[in-house]
C-alpha positions as CSV (number, residue, x, y, z in Angstrom):
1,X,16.4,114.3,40.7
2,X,16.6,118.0,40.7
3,X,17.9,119.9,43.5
4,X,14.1,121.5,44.6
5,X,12.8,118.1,44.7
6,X,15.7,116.6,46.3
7,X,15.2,119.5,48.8
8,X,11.3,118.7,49.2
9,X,12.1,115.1,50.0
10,X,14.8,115.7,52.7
11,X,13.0,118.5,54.3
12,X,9.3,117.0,54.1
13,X,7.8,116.4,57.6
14,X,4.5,117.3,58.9
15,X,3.5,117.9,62.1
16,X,-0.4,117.0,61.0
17,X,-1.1,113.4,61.1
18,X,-3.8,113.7,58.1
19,X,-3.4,117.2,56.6
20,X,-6.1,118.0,54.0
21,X,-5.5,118.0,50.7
22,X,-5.6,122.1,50.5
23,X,-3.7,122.2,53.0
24,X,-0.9,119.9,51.4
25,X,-1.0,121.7,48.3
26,X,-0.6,125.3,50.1
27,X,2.4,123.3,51.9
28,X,3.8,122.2,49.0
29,X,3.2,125.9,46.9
30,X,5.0,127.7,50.2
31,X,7.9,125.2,50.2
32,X,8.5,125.9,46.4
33,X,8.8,129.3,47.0
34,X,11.4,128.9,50.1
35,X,13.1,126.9,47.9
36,X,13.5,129.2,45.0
37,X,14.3,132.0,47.6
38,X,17.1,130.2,49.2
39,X,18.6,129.3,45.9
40,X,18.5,132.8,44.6
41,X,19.7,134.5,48.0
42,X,22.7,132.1,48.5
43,X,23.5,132.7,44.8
44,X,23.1,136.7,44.9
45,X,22.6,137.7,48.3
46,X,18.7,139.1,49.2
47,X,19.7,143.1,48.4
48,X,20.2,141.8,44.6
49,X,16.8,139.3,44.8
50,X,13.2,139.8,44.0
51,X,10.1,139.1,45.1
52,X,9.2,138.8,41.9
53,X,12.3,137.0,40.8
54,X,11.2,134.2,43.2
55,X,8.2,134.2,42.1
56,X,8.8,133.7,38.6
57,X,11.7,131.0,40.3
58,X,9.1,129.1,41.9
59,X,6.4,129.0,38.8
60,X,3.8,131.1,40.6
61,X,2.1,134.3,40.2
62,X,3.8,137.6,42.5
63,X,0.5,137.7,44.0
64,X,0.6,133.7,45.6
65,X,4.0,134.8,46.6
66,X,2.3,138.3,48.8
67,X,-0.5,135.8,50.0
68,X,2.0,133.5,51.4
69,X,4.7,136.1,52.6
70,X,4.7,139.6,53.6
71,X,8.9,140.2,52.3
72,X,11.2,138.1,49.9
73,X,13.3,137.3,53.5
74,X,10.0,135.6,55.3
75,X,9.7,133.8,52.0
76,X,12.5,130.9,53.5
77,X,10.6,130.4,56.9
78,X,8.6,127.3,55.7
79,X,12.6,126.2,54.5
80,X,13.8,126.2,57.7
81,X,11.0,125.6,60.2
82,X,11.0,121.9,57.7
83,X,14.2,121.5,59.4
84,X,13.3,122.1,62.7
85,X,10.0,119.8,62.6
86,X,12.3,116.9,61.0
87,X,14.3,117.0,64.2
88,X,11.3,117.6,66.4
89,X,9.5,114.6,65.2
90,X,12.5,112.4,64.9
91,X,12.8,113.3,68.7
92,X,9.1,112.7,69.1
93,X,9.2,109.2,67.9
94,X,12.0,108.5,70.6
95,X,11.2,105.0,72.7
96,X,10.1,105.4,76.2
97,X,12.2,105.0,78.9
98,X,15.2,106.4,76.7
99,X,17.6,108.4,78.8
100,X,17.0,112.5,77.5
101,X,20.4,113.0,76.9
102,X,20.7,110.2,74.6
103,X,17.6,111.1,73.0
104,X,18.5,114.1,71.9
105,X,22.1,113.3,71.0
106,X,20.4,110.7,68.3
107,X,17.5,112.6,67.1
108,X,20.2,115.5,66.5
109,X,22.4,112.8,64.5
110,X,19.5,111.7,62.1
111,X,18.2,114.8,61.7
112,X,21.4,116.7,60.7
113,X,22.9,113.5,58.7
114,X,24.0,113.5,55.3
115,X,24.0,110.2,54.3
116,X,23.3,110.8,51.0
117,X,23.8,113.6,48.0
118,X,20.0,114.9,49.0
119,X,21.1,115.4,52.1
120,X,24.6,117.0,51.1
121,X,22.1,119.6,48.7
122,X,19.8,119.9,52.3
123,X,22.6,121.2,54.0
124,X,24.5,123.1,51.3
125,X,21.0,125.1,50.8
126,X,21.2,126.1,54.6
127,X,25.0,127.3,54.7
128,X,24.0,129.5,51.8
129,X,21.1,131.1,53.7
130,X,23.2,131.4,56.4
131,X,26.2,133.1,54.8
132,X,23.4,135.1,53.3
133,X,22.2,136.0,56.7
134,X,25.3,137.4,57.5
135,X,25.1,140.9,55.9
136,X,20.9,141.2,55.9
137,X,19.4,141.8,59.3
138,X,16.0,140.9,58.1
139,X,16.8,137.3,56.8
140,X,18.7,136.9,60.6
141,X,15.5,137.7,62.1
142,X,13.6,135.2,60.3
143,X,16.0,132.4,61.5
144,X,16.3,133.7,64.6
145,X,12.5,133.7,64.6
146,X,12.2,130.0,63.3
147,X,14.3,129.0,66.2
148,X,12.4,130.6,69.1
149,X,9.4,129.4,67.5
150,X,10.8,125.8,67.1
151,X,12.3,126.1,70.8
152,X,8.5,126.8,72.0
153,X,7.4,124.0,70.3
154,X,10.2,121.9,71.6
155,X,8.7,121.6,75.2
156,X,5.9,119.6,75.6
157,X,8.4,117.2,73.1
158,X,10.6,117.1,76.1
159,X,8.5,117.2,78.8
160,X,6.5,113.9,77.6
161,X,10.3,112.2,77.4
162,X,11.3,113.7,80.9
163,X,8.4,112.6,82.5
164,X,7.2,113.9,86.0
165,X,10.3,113.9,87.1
166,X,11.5,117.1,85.7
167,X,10.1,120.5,86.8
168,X,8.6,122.7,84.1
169,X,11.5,125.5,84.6
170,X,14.5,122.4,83.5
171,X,12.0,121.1,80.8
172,X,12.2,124.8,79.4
173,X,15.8,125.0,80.1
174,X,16.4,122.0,78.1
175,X,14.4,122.9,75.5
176,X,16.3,126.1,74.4
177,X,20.2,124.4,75.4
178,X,18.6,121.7,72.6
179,X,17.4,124.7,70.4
180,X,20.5,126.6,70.6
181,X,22.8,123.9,70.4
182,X,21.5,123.2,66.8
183,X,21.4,126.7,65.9
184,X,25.1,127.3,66.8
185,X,26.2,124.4,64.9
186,X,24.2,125.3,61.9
187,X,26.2,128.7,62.3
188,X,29.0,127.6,63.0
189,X,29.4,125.0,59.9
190,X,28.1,127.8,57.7
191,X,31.4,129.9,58.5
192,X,33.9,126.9,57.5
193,X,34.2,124.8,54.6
194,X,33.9,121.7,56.3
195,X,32.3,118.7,55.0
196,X,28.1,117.7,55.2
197,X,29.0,114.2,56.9
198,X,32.4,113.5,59.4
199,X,34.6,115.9,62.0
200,X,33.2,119.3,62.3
201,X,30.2,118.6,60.1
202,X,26.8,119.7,61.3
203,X,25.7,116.9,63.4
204,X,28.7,116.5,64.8
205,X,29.3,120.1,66.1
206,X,25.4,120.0,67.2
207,X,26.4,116.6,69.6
208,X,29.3,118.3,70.7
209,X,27.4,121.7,71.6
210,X,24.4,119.2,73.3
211,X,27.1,117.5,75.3
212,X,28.1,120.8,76.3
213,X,24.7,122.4,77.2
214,X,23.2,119.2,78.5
215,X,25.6,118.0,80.4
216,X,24.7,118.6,83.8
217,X,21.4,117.1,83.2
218,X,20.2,113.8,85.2
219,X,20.1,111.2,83.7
């Protein structure tokens, strides 16, 4: 299996629950390109990418690449918003009655998991964009923009789990420690050379960083 399909298969989630079929295919053509763009940015750093590069990367024509994106750095948004909706929905599917705490910790585990060599490549292909990131403002915008945008759609996630026992302002609140907690692990693992799976890996720094942010919440 080749790394862009391996990538496609850890990273496909949809949010739609019967997405047409132009709508699968634009999916599909966009995820391409975020994957092409993430392997050529980890490998050379965006100053020393294309847009046209990607393109060509990604088997389509500069001009599919400008309908989809307006810069080479937004091209990795659909990338990493996959991410965030794998979570989301593994959250989503949580059973009723399940303590929010504990919810999160678990849909944080799956979703962040490496249980396998896709998901080693998944993970691998986000420290890279991260250490990327690092030295090119516009690419830290675009995740930083991913994250508020996944943060928003977050809440009515947790406020359906909370129930009406938690007033909108803590529903929020928990919302962006849950956000944030993943986004500083993420950050964090990208800066080390720790392992996908085990101590310090992604999932467990994103627990750890949950337990911290969450922990005053009731149960």
């Amino acid at each position: 299996m080749s790394p862009r399909h391996a990538g496609r298969t850890l990273l496909r989630v949809s949010t739609d629950a019967s997405p047409s079929l132009t709508e699968r295919r634009k999916a599909a053509t966009q995820l391409d390109i975020a994957l092409a763009a993430a392997e050529l940015f980890a490998a050379r750093g965006p100053d020393d990418t294309t847009a046209e590069e990607i393109a060509g990367r990604a088997g389509v024509a500069l001009r599919t690449f400008y309908r989809y994106f307006r810069s080479k750095q937004d091209a990795v948004s659909p990338l990493l918003a996959h991410g965030a909706d794998r979570w989301r929905a593994l959250l989503a599917e949580t059973e009723p009655g399940t303590a929010l705490p504990r919810a999160l910790a678990t849909a944080v585990e799956r979703a962040l998991a490496a249980p396998d060599e896709e998901g080693v490549q998944g993970l691998l292909r986000i420290r890279g964009l991260l250490r990327a990131a690092a030295d090119d403002p516009a690419l830290r915008a675009v995740w930083y923009r991913v994250n508020q945008e996944s943060e928003e759609r977050l809440v009515p996630v947790i406020a359906r789990l909370a129930g009406d026992g938690m007033d909108p302002l803590e529903v929020r609140l928990v919302a962006a420690a849950a956000t944030d907690a993943i986004r500083i692990a993420l950050e964090t693992w990208a800066a080390t050379e720790a392992a996908a799976e085990g101590p310090d890996s992604p999932a467990d720094l994103a627990v750890r960083c949950l337990r911290r942010l969450v922990g005053a919440m009731r149960p």
